[in-house]
N, C-alpha and C positions, 0 to 999 in steps of 0.2 A: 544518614545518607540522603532521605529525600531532602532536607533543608538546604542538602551542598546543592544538591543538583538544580535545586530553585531561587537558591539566594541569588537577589537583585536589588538594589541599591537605586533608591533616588536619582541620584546621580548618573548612573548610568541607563536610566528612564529617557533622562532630558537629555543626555547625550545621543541617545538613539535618534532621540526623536528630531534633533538638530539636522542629525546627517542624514535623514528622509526628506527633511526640507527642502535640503543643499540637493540631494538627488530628483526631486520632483521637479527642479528646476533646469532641469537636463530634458525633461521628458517631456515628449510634444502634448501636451495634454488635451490638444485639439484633435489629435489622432487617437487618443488612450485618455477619452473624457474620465473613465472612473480609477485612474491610476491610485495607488500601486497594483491593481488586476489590469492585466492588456486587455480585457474584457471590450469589445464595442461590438456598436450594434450597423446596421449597414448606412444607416442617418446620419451616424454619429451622434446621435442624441437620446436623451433619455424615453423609455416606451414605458405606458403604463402598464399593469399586471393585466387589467383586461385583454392586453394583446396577445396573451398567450392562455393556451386551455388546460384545464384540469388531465389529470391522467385518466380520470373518470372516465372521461367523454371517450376519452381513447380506448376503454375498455369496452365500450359496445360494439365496438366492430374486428379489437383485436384481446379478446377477454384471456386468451391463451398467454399472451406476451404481455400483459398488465401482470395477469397473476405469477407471472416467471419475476418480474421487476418489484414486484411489492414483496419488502421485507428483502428486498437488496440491501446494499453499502449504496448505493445509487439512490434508493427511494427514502434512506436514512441520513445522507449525505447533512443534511442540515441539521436534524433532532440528534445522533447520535452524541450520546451523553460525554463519550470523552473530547469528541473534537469538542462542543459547546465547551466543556470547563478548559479547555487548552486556549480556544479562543478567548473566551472572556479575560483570561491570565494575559494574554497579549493585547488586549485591548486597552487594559489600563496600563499596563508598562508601557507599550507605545505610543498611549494620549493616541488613539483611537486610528493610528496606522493598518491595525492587519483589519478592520469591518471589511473593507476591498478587496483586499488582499486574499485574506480565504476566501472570502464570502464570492468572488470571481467564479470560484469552481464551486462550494456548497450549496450557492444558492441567488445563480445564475439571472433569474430574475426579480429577488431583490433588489440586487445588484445596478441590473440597467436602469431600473423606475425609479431608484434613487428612495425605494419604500421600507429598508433597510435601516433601523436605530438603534442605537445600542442603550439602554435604561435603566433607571435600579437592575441595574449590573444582568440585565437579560439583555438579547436580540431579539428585537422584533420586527415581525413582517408581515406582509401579506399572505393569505392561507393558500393560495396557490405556489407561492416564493417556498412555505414549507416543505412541498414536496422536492425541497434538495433539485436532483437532476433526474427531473422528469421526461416524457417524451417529447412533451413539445419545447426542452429547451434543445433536445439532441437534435429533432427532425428538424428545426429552422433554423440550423445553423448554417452557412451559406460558404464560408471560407476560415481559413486562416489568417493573422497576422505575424506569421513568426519571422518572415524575411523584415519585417520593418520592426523586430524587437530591439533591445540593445545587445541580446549575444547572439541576434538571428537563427536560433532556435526554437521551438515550439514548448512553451512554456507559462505560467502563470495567468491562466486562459485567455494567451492569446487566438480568442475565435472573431470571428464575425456572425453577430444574430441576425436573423430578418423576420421577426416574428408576423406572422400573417397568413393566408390561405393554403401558401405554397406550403407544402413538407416533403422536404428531402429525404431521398432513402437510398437501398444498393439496387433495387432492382428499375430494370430500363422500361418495363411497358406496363408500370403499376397505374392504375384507372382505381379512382372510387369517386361519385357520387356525394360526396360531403368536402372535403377540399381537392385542391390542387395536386399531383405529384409530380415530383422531379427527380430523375437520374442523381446520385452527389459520388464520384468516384470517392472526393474525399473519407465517407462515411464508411468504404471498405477496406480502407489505408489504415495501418498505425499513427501517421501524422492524425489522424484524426483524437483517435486517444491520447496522444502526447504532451498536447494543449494544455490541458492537467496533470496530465501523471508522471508531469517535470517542473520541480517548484526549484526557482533561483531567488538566492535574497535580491529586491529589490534594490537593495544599495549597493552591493559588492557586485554585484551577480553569479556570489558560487553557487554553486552546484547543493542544496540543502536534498534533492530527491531526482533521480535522473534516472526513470526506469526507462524510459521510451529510448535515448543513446546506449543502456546496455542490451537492449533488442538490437538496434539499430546496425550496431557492431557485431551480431551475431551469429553466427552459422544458420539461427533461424531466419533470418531480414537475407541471407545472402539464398535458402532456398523460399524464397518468395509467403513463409508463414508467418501471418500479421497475428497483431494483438486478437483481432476478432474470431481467427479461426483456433483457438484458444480457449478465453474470456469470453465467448457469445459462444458456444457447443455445449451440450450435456455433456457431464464430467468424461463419462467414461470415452467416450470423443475426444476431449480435450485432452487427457491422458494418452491417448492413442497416436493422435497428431502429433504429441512433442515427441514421441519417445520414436516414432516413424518418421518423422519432417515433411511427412505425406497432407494435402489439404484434404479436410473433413469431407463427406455427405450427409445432411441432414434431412434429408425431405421431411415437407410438413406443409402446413397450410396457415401464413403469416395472418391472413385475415378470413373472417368467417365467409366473407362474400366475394371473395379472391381466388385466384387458382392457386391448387399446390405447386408448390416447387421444390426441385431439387436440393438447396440446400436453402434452408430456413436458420436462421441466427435466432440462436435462446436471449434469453433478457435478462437470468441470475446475474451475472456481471461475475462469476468466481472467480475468487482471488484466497488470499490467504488470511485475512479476515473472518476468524471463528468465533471472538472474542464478543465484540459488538454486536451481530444478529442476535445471539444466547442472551445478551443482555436485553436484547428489545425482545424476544419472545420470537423471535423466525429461527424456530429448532432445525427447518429444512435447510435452508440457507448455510446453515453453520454446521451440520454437518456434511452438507459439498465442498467446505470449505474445507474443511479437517478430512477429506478421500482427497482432496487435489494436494495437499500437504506430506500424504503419505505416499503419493505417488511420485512426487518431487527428486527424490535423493536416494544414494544408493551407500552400504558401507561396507567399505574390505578393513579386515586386520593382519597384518605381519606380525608374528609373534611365533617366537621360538618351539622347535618342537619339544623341546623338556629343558626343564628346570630345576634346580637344587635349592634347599632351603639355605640361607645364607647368603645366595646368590644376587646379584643386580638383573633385573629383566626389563627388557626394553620394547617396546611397542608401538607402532606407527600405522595409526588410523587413516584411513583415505575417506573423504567426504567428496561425493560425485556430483555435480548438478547434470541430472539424469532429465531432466522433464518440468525444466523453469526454461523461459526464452527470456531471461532476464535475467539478473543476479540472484544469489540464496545467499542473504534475504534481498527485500528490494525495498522501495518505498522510504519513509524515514528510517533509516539505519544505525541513525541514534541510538534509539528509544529499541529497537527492534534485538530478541534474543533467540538466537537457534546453536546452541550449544550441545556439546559432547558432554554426556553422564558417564564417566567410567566408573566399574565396581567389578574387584577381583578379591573373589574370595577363595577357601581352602576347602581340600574335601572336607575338612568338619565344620564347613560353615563361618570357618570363622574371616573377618572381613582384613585383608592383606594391606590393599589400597583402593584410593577411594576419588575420584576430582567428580565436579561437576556438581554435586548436590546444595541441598537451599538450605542456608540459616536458618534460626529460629523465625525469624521475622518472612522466610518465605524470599528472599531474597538472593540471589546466585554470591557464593564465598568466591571473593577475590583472585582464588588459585584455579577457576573455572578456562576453560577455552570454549571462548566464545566467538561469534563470526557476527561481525559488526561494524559499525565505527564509530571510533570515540571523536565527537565535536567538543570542540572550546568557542569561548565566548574573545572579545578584544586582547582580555588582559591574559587571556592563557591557561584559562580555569575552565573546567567539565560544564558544559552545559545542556541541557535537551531542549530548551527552548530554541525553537526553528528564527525567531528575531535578532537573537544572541549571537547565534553560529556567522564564527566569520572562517574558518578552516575547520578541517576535519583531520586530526595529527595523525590518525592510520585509517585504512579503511580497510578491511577484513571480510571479505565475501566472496565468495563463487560467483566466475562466471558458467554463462551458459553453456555444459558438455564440459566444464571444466570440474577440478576437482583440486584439493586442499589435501594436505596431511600432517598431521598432527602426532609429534612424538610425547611418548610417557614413559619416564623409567621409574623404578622402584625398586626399593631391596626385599626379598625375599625371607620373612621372619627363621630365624635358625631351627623354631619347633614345625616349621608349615608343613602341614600332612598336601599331599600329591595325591591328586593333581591340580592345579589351580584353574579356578573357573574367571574367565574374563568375560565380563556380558558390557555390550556400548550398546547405548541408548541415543539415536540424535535427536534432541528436543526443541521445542520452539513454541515461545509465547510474544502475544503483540508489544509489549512492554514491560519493563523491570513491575514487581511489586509494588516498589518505593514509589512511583509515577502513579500507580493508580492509586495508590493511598494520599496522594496530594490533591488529585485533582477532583477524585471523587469525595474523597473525606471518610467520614465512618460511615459512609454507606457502600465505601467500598468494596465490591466483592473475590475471594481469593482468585487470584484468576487462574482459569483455566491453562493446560499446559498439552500440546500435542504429540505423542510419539512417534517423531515422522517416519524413521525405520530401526530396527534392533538387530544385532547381528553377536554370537556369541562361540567362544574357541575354548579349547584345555590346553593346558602347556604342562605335558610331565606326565602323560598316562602309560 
């Protein structure tokens, strides 16, 4: 299964790599110096890493919101070991199109200083470029470019840096002693997050990841709760928010030489990203992640009140998005698994029917329902690679406050002792098995899998 899902052909290397040519040539590249990332900077020219500061530095005056960020998907953004091998894979198929391309959002300033190479099959950069997205590439960032994209959407970091003294933030009358501060409404906006966490192929310009348009469109975006009051709360806030559409209070004290304020934005960045922390060793992180998981979704069963053995039983699960302002799932939706476990067994245990469970290999059997999307490549073949994808032939997710249902029938063995036990499990992992067994290799490890909620009936008592 992994080799289907990987197989790539020479041939369609150079072919890729032709039609990025043919597109580059559309692109103003005086406006979008480091294309294919919309990335610029407010010069339009390249800034050296010295322009910008360590997180360090930033932790002496705000040690509270360092240590919230460190051991993020945010402070990992560059090291995390599956984006690295996902990239590196598209580096060579592309003849070296996506270094930009991701590299726009992972690592922000690599990127502009042009300090960014790709080498005996590593990237490398400068040691501040490592810290992925740090503070000081959030706080200098000065505007958007997504009105002068090509699909006029905020996408594939279309930002504007201005790296330097100034740092932008939410609050209006912030004073420190070491730089500049400035007002950025933008940085309280979802446009602001959007920038990234909407990736279009550069040639086509579908839609490969568009979490920021399924807010956008949402009952959440229509009662005024952004990404931030979400994504920057302690969990249990976060949760709260979605499930009320009420905006947060957090008071706290953002800086140590600062005043408190009424509501203070955390720095975790939770999302649903459990997988990758556990793997770098941030056990807190990823367990925020897997409570923001379980807080997400809700399940009802319809299922008959009695049953006869012999019988046909039929069953129709509801999947709620209870507490996402986005779709379940969201992000690459490829690669991405939140699937229904059903298991109906008899009073003696013994097992009736069964969907949803792993092969030998730990991989989901084909008769699973899943919530997803399946992408294809040109020729109309499964693909996961985000270069390849030129359509998406279903797309299978919840939206936000919406819900799904899903039918299952079965026959009822003629010896079934009554009553029959139905237990659903909705689960969810960042990627198939087969995905990380390619890109990690044999050091890949089983991956974890999260039980986002259980709900359980008798039919026949």
């Amino acid at each position: 299964m992994a080799q289907k899902l990987f197989s790539c052909t020479a041939c369609i290397a150079i072919m890729a790599f032709c039609c990025t040519l043919a597109a580059a040539a559309e692109i103003d590249t005086k406006k979008f110096p480091f294309y294919p990332s919309l990335l610029t900077t407010d010069t339009g020219k390249p800034v050296t890493p010295d322009k910008f500061e360590s997180a360090q530095i930033c932790a002496g005056c705000h040690p509270d919101i360092h240590a919230q960020w460190k051991g993020s998907m945010h402070s990992n953004a560059f090291v995390d070991p599956v984006f690295q091998a996902l990239w590196k894979m598209g580096e060579k198929d592309t003849k070296g199109f996506t270094k930009n391309l991701c590299g726009g959002c992972h690592t922000v300033v690599g990127v502009v200083s042009g300090d960014l190479t790709f080498k005996d099959n590593q990237f490398v950069t400068s040691e501040i470029a490592r810290e992925g997205v740090q503070c000081d590439v959030c706080h200098t960032i000065k505007d958007s470019s997504f009105l002068e994209t090509p699909t006029y959407e905020p996408n594939n970091a279309s930002l504007i840096v201005a790296p330097g003294n100034v740092k932008r933030g939410p609050y209006k009358d912030s004073v420190s002693p070491y730089h500049k501060s400035e007002y950025s409404e933008l940085h309280t906006k979802s446009k602001f997050c959007a920038n990234c966490h909407q990736v279009f192929h550069p040639v086509s310009n579908f839609h490969i990841e568009r979490t920021y348009d399924e807010w956008k469109y949402s009952v959440y975006a229509q009662n005024d709760i952004q990404c931030q009051d979400c994504h920057m709360m302690p969990v249990e806030k976060s949760i709260e928010v979605a499930k009320t559409m009420k905006k947060p209070q957090n008071p706290g004290q953002p800086c140590t030489m600062g005043p408190k304020r009424d509501n203070m934005f955390t720095h975790e960045f939770v999302g649903a990203n459990f997988t990758v922390p556990a793997l770098l060793g941030a056990k807190g992180h990823a367990d925020m992640a897997e409570k923001r998981l379980k807080s997400a979704a809700e399940l009802d069963i319809a299922a008959p009140q009695a049953a006869k053995p012999g019988s046909m039983v039929t069953l129709g699960i509801k999947v709620s998005n209870v507490a996402a302002g986005h779709n379940l799932p969201t992000s690459l939706t490829e690669v991405r698994q939140m699937w229904l476990d059903v298991k109906v067994t008899d009073a003696g245990g013994k097992q009736v029917f069964r969907s949803g469970d792993l092969d030998e290999k730990g991989d989901l059997k084909e008769e699973a329902r899943v919530f997803n999307a399946y992408a294809v490549d040109k020729d109309g073949h499964h693909t996961v690679k985000p270069w390849e994808i030129v359509r998406f032939e279903y797309v299978k997710t919840i939206p936000p406050k919406g819900s799904a249902t899903e039918t299952f029938s079965f026959l009822t063995p003629p010896d079934a002792k009554l009553p029959l036990d139905v237990r659903v499990v909705l689960r969810y992992r960042s990627y198939p098995q087969s995905v990380a067994n390619v890109l990690l290799g044999k050091d890949a490890p089983v991956l974890p899998i999260v039980d986002m909620v259980e709900k359980s009936v008798k039919i026949g008592l």
